[in-house]
C-alpha positions, -999 to +999 in steps of 0.1 A: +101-112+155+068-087+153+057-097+116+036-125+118+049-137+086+087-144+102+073-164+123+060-191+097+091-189+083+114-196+107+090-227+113+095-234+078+135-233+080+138-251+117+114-278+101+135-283+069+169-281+092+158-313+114+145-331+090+182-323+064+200-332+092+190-366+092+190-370+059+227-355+053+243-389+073+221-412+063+256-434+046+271-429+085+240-445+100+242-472+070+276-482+084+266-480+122+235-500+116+259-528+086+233-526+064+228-528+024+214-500+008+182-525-001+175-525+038+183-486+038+157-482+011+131-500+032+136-480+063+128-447+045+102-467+028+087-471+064+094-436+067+073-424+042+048-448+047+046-429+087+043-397+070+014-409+047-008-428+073-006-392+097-017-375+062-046-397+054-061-400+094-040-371+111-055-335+097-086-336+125-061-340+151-041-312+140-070-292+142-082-300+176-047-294+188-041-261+167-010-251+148+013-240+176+007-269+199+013-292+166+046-271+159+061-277+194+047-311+197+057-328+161+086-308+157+105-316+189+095-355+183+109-355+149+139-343+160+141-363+193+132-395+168+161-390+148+186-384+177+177-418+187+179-428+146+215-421+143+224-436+180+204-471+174+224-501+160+193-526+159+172-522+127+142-534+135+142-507+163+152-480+138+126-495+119+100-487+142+115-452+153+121-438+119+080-447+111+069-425+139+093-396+129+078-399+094+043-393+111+056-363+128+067-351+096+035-355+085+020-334+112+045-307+106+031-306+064-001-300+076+001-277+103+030-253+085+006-250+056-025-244+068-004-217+088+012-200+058-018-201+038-038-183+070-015-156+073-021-149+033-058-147+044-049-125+072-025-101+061-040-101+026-004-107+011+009-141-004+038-155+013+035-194+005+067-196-020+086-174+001+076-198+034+088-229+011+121-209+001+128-212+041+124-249+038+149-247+009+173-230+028+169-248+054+177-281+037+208-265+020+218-256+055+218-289+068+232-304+038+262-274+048+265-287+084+262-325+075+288-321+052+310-303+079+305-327+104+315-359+077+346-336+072+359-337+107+344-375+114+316-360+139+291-389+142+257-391+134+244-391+173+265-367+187+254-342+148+222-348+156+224-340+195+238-307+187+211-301+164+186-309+190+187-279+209+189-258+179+151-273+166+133-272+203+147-246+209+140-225+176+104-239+173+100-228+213+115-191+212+092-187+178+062-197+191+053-195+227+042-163+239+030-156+203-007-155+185-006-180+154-031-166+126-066-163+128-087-191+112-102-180+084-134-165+086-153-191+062-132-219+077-151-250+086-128-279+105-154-305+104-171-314+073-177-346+088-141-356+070-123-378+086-097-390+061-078-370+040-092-388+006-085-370-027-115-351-042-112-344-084-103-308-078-073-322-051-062-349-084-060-322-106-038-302-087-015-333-083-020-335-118-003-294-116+026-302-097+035-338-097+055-336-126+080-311-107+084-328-081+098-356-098+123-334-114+123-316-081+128-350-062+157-362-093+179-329-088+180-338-053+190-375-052+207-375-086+220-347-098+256-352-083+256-389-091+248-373-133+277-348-133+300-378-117+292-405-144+287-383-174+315-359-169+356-359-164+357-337-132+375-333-102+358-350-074+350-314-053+334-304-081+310-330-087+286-315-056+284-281-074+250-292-092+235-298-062+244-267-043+232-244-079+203-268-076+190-256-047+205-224-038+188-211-074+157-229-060+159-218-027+162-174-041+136-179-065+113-194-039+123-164-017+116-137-044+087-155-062+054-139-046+054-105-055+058-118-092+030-139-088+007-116-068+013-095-102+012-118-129-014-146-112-006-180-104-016-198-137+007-177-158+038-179-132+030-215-134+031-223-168+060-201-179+077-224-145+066-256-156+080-243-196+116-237-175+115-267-164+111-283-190+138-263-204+160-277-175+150-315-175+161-315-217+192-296-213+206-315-188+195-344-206+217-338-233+245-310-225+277-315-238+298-299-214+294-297-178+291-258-179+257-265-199+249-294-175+250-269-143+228-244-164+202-269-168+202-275-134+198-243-121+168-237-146+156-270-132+157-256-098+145-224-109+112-237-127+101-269-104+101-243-071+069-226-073+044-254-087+043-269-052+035-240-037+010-228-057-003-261-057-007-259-017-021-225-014-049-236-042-057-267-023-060-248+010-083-220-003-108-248-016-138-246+001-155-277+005-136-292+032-114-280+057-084-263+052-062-290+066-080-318+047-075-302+012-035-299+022-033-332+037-053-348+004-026-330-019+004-339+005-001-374+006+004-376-036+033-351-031+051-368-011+043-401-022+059-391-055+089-366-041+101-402-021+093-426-048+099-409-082+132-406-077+137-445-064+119-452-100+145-428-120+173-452-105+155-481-120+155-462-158+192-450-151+202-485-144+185-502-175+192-475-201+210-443-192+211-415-166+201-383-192+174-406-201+161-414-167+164-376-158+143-372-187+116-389-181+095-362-159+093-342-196+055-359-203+044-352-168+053-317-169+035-312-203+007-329-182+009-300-155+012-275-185-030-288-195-041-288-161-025-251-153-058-234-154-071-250-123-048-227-101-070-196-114-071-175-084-109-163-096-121-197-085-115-189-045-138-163-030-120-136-005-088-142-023-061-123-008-053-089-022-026-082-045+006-064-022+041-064-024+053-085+008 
C-alpha cells in the first residue's frame, strides 16, 4: 500500500469490521448471557458510556502515544474485548468488559480522525468522506459475515475468534513499518486542554450534523423493523432496506470528495441535509414498499456526508488541538447516534413507526440554518482543491 491515503482507510474498514462484528450477534449473546432486552440495553448503555468517558479525558493520551501506537493498541483491545464479550455468560463481567471496549472505541474515533484529517493537510486532497465510506463498508461487511455465520449456527465466540486475527492482523500489516502523516505544521497538542469540553464553534457543528445522525442512527436500527410492520412482504425481503441503506451510503461516501472539493462543503451539505429530508418524509409516508426502499436509499444517500464534514471542520479549528476539537464533536455524535435511535423506539411504541422515523425532520432543518459554519474560508491553509 504506497499511497498514504490506503492506509487510513484500511484503518477505517478494519475498525468498522470489529466493531460490526460484535454488533451483528448481539441476539446470540442475548441468549448465551438469558437476558431481557432491558438488561441488553443497559450493557450497550455502559458501552457508550466507555466510549464517552475516553472522549471527554482520553484525546491528550492519544497524542502522547501518536496515531499508530493508538491504532495497534485500541484496536487489538477492542477486538480482543469483544472475543471475550460473546464467550462470557456472567453479566456483570460483560458488564465491565464491554465498558472498556467502548473506551477503545473511543480511542480509535479520535486517533482515525485526526489521521484522515492530517493526510488532507498533507497531501493537500480531501479524503474524509471517502475514509468514513470504508467504515461503511466495513459495517456492511460484518453485517454480511454475521449474517453468514447465524445461517450456519456458528457461535458468537468462535465468529468473533475468527475475526480476531483478521483485525490484529490487518491493523498490524497496515501500520508497522509505515510513516503515519505529518502533524500539521500549525498544530499545537497542548493548549493546556485537558478535557474534551464543547466550545460554541464545536455546538454548532453538532448543531450541523446531529440531525443526520439520528436519521443515520434510525435507518440502522429501524429500518428493517419499518418495512416488516408496515408492509405485506416475504420475510427475505424485509432486510433489503437495510442493505440499500447502507450500500447507497456506503458509494456516496466513497465518491463524495471530489464533489465537494468542487462545489465546497456548505453547498454539498445543504443540498445533503435537503435529501434527507427528502428521505426521512418519503419513507414516512410511502404507499408501497418500492417507494419505501427509495426513501431509504435517499436517506442513506443524504445523512453520509454531514458527519464527515462535520469532523474535518472541527479538526481544522484552530484553537485547540486537533484531537480535542474531534473528541468535543464525537462525544455529542455518538451520544446521539446510540441514543436517538433508543428514543425513536419510545415514539414508535406510543404513536406509530412513520411517525417516529419522522421525527429527525426539525433537526435537519436545524442543520439546514447552521450550514454556513462549515465554510471552508474560515480555516487558514485549507487544503487545495484536487481530484483524489
Amino acid at each position: 500500500m504506497q499511497k498514504p491515503q490506503r492506509r487510513i482507510y484500511a484503518i477505517f474498514f478494519l475498525f468498522a469490521f470489529g466493531l460490526g462484528s460484535m454488533l451483528s450477534r448481539l441476539a446470540d449473546i442475548q441468549e448465551n448471557l438469558q437476558i431481557e432486552e432491558g438488561l441488553l440495553g443497559v450493557a450497550l448503555m455502559c458501552s457508550s458510556f466507555g466510549l464517552l468517558v475516553f472522549l471527554t479525558v482520553g484525546a491528550p493520551l492519544v497524542d502522547r502515544l501518536g496515531n499508530k501506537r493508538t491504532f495497534i493498541l485500541a484496536n487489538s483491545a477492542m477486538i480482543a474485548l469483544y472475543v471475550l464479550v460473546a464467550g462470557l455468560n456472567i453479566y456483570g463481567l460483560m458488564i465491565a468488559t464491554i465498558f472498556l471496549a467502548g473506551m477503545a472505541v473511543g480511542a480509535m474515533e479520535i486517533s482515525i480522525n485526526v489521521e484522515a484529517d492530517r493526510l488532507e493537510a498533507s497531501t493537500g486532497r480531501r479524503i474524509m468522506s471517502r475514509c468514513h465510506g470504508f467504515w461503511s463498508f466495513g459495517f456492511f461487511a460484518a453485517a454480511l459475515l454475521g449474517g453468514i455465520m447465524r445461517q450456519f449456527d456458528v457461535v458468537p465466540l468462535v465468529h468473533m475468534l475468527i475475526v480476531l486475527p483478521i483485525v490484529v492482523g490487518g491493523t498490524l500489516f497496515v501500520t508497522l513499518g509505515r510513516e503515519m502523516a505529518p502533524e500539521k505544521p500549525d498544530e499545537d497538542k497542548d493548549h493546556g486542554v485537558k478535557f474534551a469540553r464543547p466550545t460554541p464553534y464545536i455546538l454548532t457543528l453538532c448543531a450541523v450534523s446531529v440531525g443526520a445522525l439520528i436519521a443515520e442512527g434510525a435507518g440502522i436500527d429501524w429500518s428493517v423493523i419499518y418495512i416488516r410492520d408496515t408492509f405485506e412482504i416475504a420475510e427475505f425481503v424485509e432486510s433489503s432496506s437495510l442493505i440499500a441503506f447502507t450500500l447507497v451510503m456506503a458509494i456516496t461516501r466513497f465518491y463524495a470528495d471530489p464533489v465537494i472539493e468542487r462545489f465546497g462543503a456548505v453547498i454539498m451539505a445543504r443540498g445533503s441535509l435537503f435529501v434527507t429530508m427528502l428521505g426521512v418524509t418519503l419513507v414516512g409516508i410511502a404507499p408501497n414498499f418500492g417507494l419505501a426502499i427509495l426513501g431509504f436509499m435517499l436517506l442513506g444517500a443524504g445523512s453520509s456526508i454531514i458527519y464527515p464534514l462535520a469532523v474535518s471542520a472541527a479538526a481544522r479549528q484552530k484553537d485547540r488541538a486537533s484531537s480535542i476539537n474531534v473528541a468535543s464533536l464525537a462525544q455529542t455524535a455518538f451520544l446521539v447516534f446510540f441514543i436517538g435511535p433508543a428514543l425513536l423506539g419510545f415514539v414508535a411504541e406510543s404513536f406509530d413507526i412513520r411517525v417516529a422515523l419522522m421525527t429527525p425532520l426539525p433537526l435537519l432543518a436545524l442543520g439546514l440554518l447552521f450550514a454556513g459554519s462549515l465554510d471552508e474560508r474560515r480555516f487558514a491553509g485549507k487544503a487545495e482543491s484536487t481530484n483524489i
